[in-house]
mmCIF file of the N, C-alpha and C atoms, coordinates in Angstrom:
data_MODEL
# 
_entry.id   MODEL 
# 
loop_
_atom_site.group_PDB 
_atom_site.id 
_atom_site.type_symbol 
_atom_site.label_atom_id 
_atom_site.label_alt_id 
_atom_site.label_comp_id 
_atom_site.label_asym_id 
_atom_site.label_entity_id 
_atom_site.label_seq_id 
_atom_site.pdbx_PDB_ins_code 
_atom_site.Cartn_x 
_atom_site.Cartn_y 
_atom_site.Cartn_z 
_atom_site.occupancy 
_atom_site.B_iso_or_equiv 
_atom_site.pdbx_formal_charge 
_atom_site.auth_seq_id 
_atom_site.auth_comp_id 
_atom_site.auth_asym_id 
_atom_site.auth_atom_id 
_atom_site.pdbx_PDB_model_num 
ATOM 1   N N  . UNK A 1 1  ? 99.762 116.038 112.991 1.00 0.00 ? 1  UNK A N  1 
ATOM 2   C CA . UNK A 1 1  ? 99.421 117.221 112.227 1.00 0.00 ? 1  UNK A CA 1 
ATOM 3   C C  . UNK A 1 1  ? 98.900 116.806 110.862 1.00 0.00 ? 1  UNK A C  1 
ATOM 4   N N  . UNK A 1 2  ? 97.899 117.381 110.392 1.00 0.00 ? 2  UNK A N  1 
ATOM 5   C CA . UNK A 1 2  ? 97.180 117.401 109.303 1.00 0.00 ? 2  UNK A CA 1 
ATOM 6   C C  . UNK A 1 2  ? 98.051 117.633 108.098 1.00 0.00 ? 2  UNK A C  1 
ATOM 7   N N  . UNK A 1 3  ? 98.174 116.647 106.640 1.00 0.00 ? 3  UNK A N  1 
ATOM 8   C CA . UNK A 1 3  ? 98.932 116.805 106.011 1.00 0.00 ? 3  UNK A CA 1 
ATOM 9   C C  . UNK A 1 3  ? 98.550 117.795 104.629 1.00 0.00 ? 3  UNK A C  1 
ATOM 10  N N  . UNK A 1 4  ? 99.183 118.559 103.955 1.00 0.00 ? 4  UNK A N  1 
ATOM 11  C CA . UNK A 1 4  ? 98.152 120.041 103.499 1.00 0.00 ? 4  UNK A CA 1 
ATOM 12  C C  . UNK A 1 4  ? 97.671 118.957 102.358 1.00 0.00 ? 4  UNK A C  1 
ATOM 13  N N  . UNK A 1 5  ? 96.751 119.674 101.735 1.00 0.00 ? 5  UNK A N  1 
ATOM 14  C CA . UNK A 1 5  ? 95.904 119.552 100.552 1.00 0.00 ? 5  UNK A CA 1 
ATOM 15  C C  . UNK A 1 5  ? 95.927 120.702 99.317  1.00 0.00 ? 5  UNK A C  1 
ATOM 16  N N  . UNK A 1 6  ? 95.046 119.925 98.344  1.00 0.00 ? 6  UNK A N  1 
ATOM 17  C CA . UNK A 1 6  ? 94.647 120.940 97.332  1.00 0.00 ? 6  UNK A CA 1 
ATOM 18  C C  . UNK A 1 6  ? 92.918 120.645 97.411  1.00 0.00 ? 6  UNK A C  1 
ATOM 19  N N  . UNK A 1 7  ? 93.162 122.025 97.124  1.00 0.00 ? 7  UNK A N  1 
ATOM 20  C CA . UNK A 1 7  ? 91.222 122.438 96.499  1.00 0.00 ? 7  UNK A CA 1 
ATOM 21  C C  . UNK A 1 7  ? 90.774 121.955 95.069  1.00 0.00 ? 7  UNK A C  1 
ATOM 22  N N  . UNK A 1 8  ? 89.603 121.955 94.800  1.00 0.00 ? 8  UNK A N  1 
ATOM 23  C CA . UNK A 1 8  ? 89.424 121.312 93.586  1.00 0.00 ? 8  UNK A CA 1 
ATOM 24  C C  . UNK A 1 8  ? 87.919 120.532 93.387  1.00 0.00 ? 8  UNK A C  1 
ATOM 25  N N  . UNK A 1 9  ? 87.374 120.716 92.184  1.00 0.00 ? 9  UNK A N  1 
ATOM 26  C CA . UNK A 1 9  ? 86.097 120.204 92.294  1.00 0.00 ? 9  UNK A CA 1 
ATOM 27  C C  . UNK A 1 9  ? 86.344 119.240 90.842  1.00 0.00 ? 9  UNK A C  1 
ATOM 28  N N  . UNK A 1 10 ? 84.760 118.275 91.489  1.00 0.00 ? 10 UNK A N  1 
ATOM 29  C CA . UNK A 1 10 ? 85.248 117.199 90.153  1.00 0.00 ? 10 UNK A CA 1 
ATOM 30  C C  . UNK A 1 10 ? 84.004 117.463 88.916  1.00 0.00 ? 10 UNK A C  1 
ATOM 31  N N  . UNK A 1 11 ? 83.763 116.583 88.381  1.00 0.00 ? 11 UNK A N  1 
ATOM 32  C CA . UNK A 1 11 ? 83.582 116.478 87.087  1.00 0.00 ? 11 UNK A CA 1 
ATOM 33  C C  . UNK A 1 11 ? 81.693 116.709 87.335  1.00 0.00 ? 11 UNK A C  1 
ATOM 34  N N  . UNK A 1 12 ? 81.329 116.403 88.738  1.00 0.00 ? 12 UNK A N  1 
ATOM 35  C CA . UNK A 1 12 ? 79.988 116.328 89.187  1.00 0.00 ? 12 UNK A CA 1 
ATOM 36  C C  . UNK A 1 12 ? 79.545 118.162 90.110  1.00 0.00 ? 12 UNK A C  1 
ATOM 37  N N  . UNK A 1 13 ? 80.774 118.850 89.732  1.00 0.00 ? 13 UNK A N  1 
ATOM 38  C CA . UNK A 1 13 ? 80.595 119.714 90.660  1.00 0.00 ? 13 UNK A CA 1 
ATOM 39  C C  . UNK A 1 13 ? 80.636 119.830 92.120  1.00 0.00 ? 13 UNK A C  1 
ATOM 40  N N  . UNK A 1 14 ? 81.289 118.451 92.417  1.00 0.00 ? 14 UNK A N  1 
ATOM 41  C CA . UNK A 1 14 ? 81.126 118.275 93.898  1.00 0.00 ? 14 UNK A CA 1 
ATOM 42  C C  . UNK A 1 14 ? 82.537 119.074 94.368  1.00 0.00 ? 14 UNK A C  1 
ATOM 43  N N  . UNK A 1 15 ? 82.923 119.093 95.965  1.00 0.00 ? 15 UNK A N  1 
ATOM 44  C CA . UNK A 1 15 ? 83.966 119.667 96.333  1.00 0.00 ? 15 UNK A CA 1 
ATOM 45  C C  . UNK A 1 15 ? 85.151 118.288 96.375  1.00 0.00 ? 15 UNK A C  1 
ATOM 46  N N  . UNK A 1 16 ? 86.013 118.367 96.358  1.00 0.00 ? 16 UNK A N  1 
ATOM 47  C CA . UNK A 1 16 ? 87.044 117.347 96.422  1.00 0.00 ? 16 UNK A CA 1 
ATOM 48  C C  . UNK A 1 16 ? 88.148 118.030 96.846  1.00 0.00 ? 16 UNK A C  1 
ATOM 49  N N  . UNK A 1 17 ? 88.910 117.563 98.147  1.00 0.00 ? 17 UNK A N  1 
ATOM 50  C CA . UNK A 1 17 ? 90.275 117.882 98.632  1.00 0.00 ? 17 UNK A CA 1 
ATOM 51  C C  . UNK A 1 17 ? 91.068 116.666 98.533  1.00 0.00 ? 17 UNK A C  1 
ATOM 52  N N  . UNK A 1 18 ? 92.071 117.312 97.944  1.00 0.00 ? 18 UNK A N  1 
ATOM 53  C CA . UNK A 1 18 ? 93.295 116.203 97.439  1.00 0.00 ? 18 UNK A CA 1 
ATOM 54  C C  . UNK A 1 18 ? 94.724 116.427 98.419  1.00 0.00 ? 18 UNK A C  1 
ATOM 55  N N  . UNK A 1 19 ? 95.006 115.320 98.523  1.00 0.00 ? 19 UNK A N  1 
ATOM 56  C CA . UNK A 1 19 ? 96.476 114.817 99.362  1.00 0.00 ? 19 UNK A CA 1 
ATOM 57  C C  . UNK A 1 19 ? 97.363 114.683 98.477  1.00 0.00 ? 19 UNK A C  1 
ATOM 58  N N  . UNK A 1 20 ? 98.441 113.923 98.771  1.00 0.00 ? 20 UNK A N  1 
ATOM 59  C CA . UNK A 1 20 ? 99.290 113.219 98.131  1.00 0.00 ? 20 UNK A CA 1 
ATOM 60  C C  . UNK A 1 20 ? 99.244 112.035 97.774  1.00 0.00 ? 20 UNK A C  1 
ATOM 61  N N  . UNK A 1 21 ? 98.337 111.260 99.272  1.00 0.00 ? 21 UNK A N  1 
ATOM 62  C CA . UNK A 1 21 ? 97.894 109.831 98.956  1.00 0.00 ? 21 UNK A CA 1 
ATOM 63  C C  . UNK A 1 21 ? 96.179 109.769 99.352  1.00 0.00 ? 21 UNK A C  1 
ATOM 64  N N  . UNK A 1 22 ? 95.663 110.867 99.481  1.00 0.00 ? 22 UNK A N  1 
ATOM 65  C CA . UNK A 1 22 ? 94.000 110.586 99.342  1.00 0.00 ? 22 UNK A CA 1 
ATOM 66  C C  . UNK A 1 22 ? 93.352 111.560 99.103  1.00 0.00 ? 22 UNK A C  1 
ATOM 67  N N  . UNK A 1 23 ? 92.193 111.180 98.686  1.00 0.00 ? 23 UNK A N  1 
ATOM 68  C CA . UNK A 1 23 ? 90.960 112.115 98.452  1.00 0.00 ? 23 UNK A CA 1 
ATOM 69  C C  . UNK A 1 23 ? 89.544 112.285 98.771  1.00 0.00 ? 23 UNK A C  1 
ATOM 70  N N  . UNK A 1 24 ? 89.055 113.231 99.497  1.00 0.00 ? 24 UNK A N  1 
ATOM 71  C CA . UNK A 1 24 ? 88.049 113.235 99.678  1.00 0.00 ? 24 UNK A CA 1 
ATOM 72  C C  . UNK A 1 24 ? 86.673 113.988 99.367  1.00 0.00 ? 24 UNK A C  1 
ATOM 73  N N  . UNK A 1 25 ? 85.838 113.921 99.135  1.00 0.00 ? 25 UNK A N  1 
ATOM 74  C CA . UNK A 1 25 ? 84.832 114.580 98.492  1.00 0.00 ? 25 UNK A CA 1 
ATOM 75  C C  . UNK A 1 25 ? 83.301 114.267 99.533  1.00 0.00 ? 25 UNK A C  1 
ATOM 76  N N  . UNK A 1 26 ? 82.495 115.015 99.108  1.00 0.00 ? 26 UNK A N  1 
ATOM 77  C CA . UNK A 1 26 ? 81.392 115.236 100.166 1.00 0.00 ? 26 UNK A CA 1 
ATOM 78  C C  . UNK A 1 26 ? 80.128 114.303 99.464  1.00 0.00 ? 26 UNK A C  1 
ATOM 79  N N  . UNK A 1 27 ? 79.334 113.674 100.116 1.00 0.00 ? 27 UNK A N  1 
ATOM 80  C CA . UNK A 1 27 ? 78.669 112.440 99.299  1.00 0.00 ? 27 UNK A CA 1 
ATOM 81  C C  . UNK A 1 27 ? 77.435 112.451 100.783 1.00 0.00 ? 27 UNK A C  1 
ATOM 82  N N  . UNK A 1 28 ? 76.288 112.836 100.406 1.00 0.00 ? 28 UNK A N  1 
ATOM 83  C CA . UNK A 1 28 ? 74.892 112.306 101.494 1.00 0.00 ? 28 UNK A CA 1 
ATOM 84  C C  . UNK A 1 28 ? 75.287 113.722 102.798 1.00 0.00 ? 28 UNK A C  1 
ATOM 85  N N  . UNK A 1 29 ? 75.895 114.732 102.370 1.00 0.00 ? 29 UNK A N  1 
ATOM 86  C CA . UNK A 1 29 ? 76.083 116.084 103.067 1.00 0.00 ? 29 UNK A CA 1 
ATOM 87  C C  . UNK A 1 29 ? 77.478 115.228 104.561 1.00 0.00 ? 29 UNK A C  1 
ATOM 88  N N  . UNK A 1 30 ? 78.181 114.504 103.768 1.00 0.00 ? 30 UNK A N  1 
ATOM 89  C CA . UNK A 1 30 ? 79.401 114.645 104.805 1.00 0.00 ? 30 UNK A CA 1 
ATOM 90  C C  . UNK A 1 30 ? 80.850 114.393 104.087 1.00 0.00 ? 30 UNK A C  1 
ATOM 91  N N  . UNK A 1 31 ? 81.716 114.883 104.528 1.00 0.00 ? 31 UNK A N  1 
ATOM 92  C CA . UNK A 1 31 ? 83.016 114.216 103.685 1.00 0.00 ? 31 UNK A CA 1 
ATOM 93  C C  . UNK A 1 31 ? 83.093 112.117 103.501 1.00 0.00 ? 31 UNK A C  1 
ATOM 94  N N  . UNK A 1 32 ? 83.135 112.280 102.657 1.00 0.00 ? 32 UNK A N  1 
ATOM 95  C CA . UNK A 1 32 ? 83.890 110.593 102.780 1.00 0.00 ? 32 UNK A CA 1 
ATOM 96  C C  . UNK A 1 32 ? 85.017 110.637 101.702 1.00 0.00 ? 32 UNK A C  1 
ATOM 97  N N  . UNK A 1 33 ? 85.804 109.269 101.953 1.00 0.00 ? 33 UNK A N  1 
ATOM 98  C CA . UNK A 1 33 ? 86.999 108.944 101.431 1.00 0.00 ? 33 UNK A CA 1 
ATOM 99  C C  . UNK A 1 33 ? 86.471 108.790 99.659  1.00 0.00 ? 33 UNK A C  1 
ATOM 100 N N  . UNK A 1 34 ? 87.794 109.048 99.202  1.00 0.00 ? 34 UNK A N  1 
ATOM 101 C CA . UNK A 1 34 ? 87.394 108.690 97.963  1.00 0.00 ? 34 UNK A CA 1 
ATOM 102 C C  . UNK A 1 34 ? 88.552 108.117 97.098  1.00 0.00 ? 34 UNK A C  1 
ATOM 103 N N  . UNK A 1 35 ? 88.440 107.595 95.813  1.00 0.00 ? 35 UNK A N  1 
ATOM 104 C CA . UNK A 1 35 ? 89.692 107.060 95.038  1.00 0.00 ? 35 UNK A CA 1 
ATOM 105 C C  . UNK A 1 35 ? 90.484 107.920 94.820  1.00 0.00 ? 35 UNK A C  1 
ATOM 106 N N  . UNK A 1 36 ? 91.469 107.901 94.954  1.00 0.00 ? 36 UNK A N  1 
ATOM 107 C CA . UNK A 1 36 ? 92.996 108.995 94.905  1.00 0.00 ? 36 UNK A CA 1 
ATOM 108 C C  . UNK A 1 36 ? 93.100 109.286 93.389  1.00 0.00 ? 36 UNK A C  1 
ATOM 109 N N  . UNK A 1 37 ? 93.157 108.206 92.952  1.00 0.00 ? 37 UNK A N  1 
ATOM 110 C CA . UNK A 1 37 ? 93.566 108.069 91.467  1.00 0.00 ? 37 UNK A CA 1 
ATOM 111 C C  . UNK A 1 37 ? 92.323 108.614 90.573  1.00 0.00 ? 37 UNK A C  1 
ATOM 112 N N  . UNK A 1 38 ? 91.282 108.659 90.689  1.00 0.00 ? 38 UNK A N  1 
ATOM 113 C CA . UNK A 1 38 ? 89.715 108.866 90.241  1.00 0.00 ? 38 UNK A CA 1 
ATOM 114 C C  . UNK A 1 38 ? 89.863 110.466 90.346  1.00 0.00 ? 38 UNK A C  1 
ATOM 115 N N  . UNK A 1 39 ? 90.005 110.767 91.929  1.00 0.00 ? 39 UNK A N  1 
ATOM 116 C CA . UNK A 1 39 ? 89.904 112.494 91.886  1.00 0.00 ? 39 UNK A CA 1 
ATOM 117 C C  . UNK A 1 39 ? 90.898 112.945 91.122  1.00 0.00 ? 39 UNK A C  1 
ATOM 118 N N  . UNK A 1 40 ? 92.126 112.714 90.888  1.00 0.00 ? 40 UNK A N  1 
ATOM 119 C CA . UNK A 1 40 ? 93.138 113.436 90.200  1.00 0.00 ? 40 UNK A CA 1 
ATOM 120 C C  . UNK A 1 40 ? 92.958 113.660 88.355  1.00 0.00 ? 40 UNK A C  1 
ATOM 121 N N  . UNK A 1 41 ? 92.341 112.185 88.425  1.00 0.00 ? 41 UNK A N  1 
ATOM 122 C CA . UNK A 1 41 ? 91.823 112.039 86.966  1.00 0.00 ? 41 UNK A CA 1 
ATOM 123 C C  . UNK A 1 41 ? 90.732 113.094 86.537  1.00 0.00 ? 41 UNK A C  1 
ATOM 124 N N  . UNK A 1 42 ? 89.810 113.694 87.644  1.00 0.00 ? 42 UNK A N  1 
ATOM 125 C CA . UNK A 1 42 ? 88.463 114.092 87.178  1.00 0.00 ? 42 UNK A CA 1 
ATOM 126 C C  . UNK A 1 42 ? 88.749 115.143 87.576  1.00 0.00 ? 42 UNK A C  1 
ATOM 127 N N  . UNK A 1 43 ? 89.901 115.616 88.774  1.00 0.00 ? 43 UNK A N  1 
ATOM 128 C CA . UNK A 1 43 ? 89.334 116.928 89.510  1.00 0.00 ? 43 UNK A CA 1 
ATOM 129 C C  . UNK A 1 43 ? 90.258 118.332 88.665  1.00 0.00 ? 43 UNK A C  1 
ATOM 130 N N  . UNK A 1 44 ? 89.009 119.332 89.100  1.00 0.00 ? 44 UNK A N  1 
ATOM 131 C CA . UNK A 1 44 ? 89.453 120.657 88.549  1.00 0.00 ? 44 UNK A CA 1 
ATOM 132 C C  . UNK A 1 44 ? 90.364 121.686 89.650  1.00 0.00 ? 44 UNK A C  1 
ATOM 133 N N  . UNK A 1 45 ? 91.700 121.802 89.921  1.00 0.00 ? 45 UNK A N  1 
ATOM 134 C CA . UNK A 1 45 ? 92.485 122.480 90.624  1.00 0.00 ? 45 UNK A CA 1 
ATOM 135 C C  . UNK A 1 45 ? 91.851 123.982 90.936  1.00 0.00 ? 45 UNK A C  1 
ATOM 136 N N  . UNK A 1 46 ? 91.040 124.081 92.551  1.00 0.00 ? 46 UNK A N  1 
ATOM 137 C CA . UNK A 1 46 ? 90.790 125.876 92.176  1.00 0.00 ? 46 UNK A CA 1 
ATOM 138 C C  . UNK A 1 46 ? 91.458 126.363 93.433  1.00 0.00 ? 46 UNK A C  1 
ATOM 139 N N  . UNK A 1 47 ? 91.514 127.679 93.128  1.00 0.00 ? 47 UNK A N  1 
ATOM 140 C CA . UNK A 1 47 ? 92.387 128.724 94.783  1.00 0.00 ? 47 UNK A CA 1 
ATOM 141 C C  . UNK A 1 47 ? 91.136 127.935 96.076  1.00 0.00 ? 47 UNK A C  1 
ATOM 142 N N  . UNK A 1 48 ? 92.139 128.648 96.935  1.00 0.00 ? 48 UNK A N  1 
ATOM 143 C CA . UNK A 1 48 ? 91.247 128.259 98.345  1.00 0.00 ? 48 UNK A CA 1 
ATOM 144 C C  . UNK A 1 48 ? 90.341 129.449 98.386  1.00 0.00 ? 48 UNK A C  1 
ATOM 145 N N  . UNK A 1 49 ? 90.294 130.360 97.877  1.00 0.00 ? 49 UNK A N  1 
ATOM 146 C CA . UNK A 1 49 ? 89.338 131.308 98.004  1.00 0.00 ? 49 UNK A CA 1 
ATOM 147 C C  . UNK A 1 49 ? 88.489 131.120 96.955  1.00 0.00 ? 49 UNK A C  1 
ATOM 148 N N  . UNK A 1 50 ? 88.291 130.764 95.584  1.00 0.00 ? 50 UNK A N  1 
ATOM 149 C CA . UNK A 1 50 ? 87.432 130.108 94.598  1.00 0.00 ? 50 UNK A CA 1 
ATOM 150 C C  . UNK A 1 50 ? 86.805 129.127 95.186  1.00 0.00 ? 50 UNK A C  1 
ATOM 151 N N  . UNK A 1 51 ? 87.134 128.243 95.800  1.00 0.00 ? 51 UNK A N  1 
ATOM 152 C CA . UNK A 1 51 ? 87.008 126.746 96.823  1.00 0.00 ? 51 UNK A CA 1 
ATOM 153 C C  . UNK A 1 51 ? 85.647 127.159 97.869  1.00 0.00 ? 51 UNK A C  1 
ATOM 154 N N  . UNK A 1 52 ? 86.574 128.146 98.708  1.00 0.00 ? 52 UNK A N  1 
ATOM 155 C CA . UNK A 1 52 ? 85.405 128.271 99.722  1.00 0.00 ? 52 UNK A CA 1 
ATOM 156 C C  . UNK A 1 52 ? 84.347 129.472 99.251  1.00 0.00 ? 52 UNK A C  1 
ATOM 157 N N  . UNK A 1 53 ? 84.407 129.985 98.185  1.00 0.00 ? 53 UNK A N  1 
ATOM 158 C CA . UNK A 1 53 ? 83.522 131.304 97.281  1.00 0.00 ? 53 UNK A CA 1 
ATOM 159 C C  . UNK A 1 53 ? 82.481 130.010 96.964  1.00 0.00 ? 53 UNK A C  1 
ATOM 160 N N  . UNK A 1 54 ? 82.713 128.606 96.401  1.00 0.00 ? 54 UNK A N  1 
ATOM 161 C CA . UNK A 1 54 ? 81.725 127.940 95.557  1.00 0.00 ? 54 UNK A CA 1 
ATOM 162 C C  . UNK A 1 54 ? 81.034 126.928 96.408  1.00 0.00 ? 54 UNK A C  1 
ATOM 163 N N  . UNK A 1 55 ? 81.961 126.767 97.632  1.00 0.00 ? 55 UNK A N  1 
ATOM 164 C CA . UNK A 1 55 ? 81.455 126.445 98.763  1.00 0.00 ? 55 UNK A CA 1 
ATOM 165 C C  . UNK A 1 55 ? 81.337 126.240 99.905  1.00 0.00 ? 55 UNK A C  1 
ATOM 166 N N  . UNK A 1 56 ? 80.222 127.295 100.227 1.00 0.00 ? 56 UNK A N  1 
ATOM 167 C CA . UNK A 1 56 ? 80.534 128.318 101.780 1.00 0.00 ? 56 UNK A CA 1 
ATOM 168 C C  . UNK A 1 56 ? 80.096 127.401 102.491 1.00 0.00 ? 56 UNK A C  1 
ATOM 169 N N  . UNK A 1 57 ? 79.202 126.419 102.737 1.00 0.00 ? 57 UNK A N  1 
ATOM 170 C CA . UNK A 1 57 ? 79.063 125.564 104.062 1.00 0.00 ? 57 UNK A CA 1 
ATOM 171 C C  . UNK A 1 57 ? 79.207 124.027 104.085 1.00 0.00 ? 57 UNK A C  1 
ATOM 172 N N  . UNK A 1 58 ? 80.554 123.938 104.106 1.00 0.00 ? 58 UNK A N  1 
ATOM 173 C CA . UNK A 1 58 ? 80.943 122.589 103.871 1.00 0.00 ? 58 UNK A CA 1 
ATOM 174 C C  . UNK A 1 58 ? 80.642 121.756 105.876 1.00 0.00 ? 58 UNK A C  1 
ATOM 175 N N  . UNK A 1 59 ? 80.722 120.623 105.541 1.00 0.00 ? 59 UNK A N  1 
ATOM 176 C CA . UNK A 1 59 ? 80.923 120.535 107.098 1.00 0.00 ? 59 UNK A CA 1 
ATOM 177 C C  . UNK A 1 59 ? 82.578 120.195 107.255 1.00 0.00 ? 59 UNK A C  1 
ATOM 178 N N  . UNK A 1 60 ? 82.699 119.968 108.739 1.00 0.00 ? 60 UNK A N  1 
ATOM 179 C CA . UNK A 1 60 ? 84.115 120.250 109.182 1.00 0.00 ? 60 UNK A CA 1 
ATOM 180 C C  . UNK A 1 60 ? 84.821 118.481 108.484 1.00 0.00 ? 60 UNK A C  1 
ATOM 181 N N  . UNK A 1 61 ? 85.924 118.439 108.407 1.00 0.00 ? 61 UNK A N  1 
ATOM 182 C CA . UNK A 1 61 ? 86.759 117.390 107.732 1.00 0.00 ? 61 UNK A CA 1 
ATOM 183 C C  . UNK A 1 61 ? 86.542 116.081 109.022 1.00 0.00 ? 61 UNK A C  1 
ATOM 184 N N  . UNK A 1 62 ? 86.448 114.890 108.649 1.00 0.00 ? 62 UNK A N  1 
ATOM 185 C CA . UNK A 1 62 ? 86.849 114.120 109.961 1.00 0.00 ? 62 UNK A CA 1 
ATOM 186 C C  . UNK A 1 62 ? 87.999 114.194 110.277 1.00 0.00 ? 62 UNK A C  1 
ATOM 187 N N  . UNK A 1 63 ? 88.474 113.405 111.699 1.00 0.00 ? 63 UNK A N  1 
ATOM 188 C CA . UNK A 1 63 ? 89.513 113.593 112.061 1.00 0.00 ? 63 UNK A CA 1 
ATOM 189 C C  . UNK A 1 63 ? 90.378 112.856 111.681 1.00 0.00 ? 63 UNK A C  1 
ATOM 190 N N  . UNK A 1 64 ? 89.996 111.588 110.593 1.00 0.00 ? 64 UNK A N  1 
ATOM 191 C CA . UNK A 1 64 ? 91.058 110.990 109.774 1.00 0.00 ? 64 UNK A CA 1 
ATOM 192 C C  . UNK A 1 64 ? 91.680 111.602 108.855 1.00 0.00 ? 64 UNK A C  1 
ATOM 193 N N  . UNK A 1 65 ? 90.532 112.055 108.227 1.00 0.00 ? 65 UNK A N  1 
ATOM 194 C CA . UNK A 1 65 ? 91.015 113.139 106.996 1.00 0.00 ? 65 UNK A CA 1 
ATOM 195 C C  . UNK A 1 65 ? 92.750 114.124 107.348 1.00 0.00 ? 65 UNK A C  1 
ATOM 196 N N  . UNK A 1 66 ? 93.478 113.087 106.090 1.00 0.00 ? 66 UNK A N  1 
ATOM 197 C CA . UNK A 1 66 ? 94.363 113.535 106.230 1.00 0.00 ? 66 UNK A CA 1 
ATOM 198 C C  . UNK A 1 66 ? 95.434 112.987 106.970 1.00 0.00 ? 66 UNK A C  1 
ATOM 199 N N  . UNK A 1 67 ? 95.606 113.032 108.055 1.00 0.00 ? 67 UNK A N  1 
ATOM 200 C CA . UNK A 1 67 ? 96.006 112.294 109.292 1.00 0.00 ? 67 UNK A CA 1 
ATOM 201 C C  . UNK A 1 67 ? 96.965 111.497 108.829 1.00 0.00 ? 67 UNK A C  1 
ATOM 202 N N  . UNK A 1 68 ? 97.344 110.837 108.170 1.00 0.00 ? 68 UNK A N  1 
ATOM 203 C CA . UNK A 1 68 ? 98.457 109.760 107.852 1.00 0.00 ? 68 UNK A CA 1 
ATOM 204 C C  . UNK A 1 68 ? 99.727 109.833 107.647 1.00 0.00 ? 68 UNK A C  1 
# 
């Protein structure tokens, strides 16, 4: 089972979902991994409905994402 997240965009306007131990953000129109420590530093905490209001067509998460 998928472990929950937070919503949140960073400092570039990009989307970024945060874990406990990772982060990922969307880079060349797909999710990839990103520095844990980097997003927390840069990222802006928003609702899941602010989240998906700023961005409606994300693609779907891989199936790592999260997962651990």
């Amino acid at each position: 089972m998928a472990k929950p997240y937070k919503y949140a965009d960073d400092n570039d306007d990009s989307p970024v979902l945060l874990g406990e131990t990772e982060a990922w953000t969307i880079a060349f129109e797909k999710w990839t991994r990103m520095d844990h420590t980097e997003a927390f530093a840069n990222a802006r905490l928003l609702s899941k409905s602010d989240f998906e209001e700023m961005y409606p067509d994300l693609p779907p998460l891989p199936a790592e994402a999260f997962a651990d």
